[in-house]
TORGU-521133 format. One record per residue (C-alpha): x, y, z; residue in one letter. Coordinates in Angstrom, 3 decimals. Layout:
% residues N
<x:X	y:Y	z:Z	residuo:A>
...
//
This chain:
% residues 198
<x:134.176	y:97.977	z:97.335	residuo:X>
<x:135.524	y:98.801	z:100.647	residuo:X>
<x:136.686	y:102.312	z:99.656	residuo:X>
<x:133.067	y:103.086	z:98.865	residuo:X>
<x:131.497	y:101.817	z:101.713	residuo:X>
<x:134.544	y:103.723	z:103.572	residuo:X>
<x:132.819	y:106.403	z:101.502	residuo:X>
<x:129.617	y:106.367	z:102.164	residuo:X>
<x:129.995	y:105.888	z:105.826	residuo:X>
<x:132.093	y:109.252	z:105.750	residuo:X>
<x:129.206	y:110.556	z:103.826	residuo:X>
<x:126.910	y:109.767	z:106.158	residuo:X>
<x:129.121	y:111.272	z:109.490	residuo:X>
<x:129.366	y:114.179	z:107.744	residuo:X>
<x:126.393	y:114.974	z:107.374	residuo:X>
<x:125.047	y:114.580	z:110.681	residuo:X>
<x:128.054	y:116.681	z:111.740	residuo:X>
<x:127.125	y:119.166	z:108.812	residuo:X>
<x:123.591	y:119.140	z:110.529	residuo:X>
<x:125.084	y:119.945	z:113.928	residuo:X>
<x:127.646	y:122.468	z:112.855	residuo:X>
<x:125.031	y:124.619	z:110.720	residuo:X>
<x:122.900	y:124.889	z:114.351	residuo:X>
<x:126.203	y:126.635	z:115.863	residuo:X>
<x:127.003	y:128.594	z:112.719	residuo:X>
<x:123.815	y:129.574	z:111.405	residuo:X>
<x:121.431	y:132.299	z:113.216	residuo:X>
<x:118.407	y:131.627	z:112.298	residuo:X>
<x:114.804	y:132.897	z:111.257	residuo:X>
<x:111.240	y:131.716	z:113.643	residuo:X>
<x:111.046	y:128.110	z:111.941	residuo:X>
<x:108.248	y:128.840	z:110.232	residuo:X>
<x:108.884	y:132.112	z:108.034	residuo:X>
<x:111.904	y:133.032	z:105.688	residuo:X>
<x:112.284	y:136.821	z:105.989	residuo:X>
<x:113.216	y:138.465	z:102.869	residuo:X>
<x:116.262	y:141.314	z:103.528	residuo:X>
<x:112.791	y:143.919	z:102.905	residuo:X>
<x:110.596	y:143.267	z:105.295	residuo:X>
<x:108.426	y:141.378	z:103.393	residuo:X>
<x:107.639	y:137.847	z:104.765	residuo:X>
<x:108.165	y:134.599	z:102.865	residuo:X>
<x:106.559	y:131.328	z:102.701	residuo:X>
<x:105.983	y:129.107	z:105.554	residuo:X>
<x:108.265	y:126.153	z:105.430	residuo:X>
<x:107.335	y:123.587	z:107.971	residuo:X>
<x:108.842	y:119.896	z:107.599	residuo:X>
<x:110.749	y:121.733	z:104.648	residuo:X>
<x:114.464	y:122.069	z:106.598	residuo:X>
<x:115.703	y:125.450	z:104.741	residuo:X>
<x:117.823	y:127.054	z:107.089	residuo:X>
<x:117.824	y:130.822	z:106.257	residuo:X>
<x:120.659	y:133.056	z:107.180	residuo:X>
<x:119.851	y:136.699	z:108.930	residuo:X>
<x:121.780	y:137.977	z:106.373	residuo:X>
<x:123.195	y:137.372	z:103.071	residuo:X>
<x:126.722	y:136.316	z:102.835	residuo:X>
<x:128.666	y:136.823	z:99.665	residuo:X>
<x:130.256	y:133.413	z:98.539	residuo:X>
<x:133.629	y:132.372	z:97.326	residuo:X>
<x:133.650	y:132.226	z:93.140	residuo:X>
<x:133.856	y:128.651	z:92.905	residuo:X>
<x:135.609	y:126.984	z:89.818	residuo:X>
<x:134.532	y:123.976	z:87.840	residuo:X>
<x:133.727	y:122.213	z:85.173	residuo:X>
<x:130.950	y:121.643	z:82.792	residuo:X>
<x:129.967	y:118.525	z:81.039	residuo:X>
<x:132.252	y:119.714	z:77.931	residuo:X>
<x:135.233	y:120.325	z:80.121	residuo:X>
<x:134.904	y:124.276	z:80.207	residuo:X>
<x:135.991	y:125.874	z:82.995	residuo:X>
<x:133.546	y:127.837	z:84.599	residuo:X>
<x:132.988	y:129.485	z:87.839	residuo:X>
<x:129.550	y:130.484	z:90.456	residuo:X>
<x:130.493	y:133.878	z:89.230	residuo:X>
<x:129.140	y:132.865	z:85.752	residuo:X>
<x:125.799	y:132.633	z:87.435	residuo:X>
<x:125.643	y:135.897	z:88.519	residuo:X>
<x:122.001	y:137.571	z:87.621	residuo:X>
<x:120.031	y:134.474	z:88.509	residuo:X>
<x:118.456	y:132.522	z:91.349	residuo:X>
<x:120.627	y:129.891	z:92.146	residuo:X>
<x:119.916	y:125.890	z:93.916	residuo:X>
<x:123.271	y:125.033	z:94.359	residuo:X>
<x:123.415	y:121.507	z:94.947	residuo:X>
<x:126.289	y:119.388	z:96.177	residuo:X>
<x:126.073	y:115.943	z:95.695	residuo:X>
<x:127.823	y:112.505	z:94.101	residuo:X>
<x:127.221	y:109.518	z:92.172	residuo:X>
<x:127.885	y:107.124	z:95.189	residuo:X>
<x:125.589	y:109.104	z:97.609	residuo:X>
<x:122.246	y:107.073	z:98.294	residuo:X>
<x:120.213	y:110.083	z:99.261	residuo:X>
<x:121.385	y:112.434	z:96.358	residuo:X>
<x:120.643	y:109.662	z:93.776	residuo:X>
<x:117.101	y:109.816	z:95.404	residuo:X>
<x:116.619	y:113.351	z:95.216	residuo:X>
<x:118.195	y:114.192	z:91.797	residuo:X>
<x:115.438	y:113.595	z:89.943	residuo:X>
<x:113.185	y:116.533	z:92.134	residuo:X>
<x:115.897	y:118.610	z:91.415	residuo:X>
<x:115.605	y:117.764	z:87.967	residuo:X>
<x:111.486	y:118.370	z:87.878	residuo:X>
<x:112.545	y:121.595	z:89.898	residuo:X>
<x:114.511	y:122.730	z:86.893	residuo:X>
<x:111.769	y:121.926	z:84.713	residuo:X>
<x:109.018	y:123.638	z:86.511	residuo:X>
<x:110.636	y:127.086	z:87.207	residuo:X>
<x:114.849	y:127.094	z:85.164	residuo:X>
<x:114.939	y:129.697	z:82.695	residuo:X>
<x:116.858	y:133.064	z:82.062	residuo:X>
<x:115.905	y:133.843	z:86.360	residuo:X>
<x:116.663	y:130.557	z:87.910	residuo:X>
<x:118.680	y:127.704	z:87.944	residuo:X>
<x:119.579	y:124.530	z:89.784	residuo:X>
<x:123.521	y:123.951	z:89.286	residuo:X>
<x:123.924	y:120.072	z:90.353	residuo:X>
<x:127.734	y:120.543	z:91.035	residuo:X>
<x:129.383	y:117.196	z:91.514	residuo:X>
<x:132.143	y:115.678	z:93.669	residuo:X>
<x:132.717	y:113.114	z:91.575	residuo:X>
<x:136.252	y:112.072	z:90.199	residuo:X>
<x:135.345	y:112.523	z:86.327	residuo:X>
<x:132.460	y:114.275	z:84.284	residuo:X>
<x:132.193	y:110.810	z:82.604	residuo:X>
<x:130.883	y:108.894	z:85.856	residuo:X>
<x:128.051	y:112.323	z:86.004	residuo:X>
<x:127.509	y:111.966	z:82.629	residuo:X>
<x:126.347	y:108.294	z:83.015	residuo:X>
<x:124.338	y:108.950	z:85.502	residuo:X>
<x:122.100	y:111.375	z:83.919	residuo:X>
<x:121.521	y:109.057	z:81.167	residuo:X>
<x:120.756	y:106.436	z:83.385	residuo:X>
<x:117.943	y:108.599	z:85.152	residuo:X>
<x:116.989	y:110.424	z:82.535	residuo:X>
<x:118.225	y:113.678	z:83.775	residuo:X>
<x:117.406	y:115.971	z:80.724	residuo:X>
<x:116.776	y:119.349	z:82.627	residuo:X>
<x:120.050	y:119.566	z:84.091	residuo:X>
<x:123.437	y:120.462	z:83.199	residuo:X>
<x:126.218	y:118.515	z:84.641	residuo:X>
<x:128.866	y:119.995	z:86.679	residuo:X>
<x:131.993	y:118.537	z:88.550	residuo:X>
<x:134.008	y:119.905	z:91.264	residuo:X>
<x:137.881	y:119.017	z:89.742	residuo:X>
<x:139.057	y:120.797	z:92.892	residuo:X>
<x:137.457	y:119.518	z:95.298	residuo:X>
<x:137.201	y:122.385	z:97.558	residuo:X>
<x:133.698	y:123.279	z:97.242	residuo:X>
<x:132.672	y:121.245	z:100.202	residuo:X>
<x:135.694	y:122.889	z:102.213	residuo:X>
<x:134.899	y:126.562	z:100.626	residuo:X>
<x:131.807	y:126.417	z:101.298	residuo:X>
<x:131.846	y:125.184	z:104.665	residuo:X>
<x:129.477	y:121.685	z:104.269	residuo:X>
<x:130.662	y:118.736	z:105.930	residuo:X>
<x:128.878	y:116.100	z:103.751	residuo:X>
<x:126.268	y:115.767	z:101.074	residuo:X>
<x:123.792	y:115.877	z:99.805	residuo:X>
<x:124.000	y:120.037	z:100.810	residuo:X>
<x:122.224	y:122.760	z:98.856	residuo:X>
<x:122.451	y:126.128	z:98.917	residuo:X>
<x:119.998	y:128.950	z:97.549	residuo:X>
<x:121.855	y:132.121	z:96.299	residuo:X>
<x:120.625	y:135.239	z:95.115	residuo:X>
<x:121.595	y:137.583	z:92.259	residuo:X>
<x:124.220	y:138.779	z:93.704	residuo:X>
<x:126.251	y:135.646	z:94.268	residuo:X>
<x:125.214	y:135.709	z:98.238	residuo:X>
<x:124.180	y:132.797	z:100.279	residuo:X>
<x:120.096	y:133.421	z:101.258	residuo:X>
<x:120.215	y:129.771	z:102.981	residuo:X>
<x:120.804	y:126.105	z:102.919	residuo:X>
<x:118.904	y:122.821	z:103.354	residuo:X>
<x:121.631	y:119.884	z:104.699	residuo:X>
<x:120.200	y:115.962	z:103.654	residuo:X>
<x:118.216	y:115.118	z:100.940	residuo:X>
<x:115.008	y:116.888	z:100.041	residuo:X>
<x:111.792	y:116.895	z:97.941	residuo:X>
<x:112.607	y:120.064	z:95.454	residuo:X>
<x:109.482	y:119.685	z:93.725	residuo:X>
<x:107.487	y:119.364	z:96.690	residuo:X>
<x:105.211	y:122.288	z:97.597	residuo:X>
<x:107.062	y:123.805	z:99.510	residuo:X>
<x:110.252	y:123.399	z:98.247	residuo:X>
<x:108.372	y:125.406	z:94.780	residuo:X>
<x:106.977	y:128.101	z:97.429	residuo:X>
<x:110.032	y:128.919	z:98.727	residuo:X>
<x:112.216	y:129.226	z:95.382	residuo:X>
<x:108.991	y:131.197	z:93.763	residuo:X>
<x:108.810	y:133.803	z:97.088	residuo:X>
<x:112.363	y:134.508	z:96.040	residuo:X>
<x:112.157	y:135.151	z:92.310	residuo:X>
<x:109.648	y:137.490	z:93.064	residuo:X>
<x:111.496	y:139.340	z:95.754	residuo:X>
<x:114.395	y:139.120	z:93.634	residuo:X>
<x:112.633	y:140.717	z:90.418	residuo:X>
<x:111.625	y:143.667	z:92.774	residuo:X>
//
């Protein structure tokens, strides 16, 4: 019991300290458009959070697991949209957004887009559960048995989530929980499929 409250209180430091590290490391776009790397502008996203880089950086290939065991990697994903979301079982506020996510995978997943839930978890088992016990039938679970995908990709506590294009290369992120089926959250994955399919 104490380790997880030890947990969640790290949890909860990191993030704010993810929030104030992404202001220093991330230049970014007026708060209230998401330029596309063409000149086209994107979707206003006011009270939304995304954090859009300048430009697109190319990512590390991340390894994990599926919820068979089978090693995969973000490389796999290559040719889609991608949410990447970091989250865990323990974390209040990514227990509360999962199931957006989930809708979010419902409304728009498919052979262009997907939201990859990737876990820091210590077994597949424990995610497993969990999307039983929400009802999580959109989603695929994923587990990071490295543990470096917090590290690699430079997020200091969850839940983090990071949009990347095609080409494997981070457009933005959004650090804290979110609505993912809200409005806005739809506008801004939509305003990138279509720039994306151009």
């Amino acid at each position: 019991m104490k380790t997880r409250y030890a947990i969640s209180i790290l949890a909860v430091a990191g993030f704010v300290v993810g929030v104030l590290w992404s202001q220093f490391t991330l230049q970014t776009a007026p708060p209230t458009h998401i330029p596309a790397p063409a000149a086209k502008a994107l979707p206003a996203t006011d009270g939304f959070g995304f954090v859009a880089r300048t430009q697109r950086v190319p990512l590390p290939a991340l390894k994990f697991i599926d919820g068979d065991k089978k090693p995969l990697s973000l490389d796999d994903f290559r040719g889609k949209l991608v949410l990447l979301n970091l989250w865990a079982t323990w974390c209040g506020p990514c227990r509360e957004e999962m199931p957006t996510l989930n809708h979010l995978q419902e409304t728009l997943g498919g052979k262009d887009f997907e939201v990859l839930t990737l876990s820091l978890d210590q077994q597949i088992e424990e995610v497993q559960d969990f999307f039983k016990e929400l009802d999580l039938k959109a989603l695929t679970p994923y587990l990071d048995v490295s543990f470096r995908a917090p590290q690699d990709l430079k997020v200091l506590g969850v839940p983090a989530t990071l949009l990347i294009d095609r080409e494997g290369r981070e457009i933005g992120r959004l650090l804290g929980p979110a609505e993912w089926d809200s409005p806005a959250a739809l506008e801004l994955i939509r305003a990138h499929l279509d720039d994306s399919a151009e």
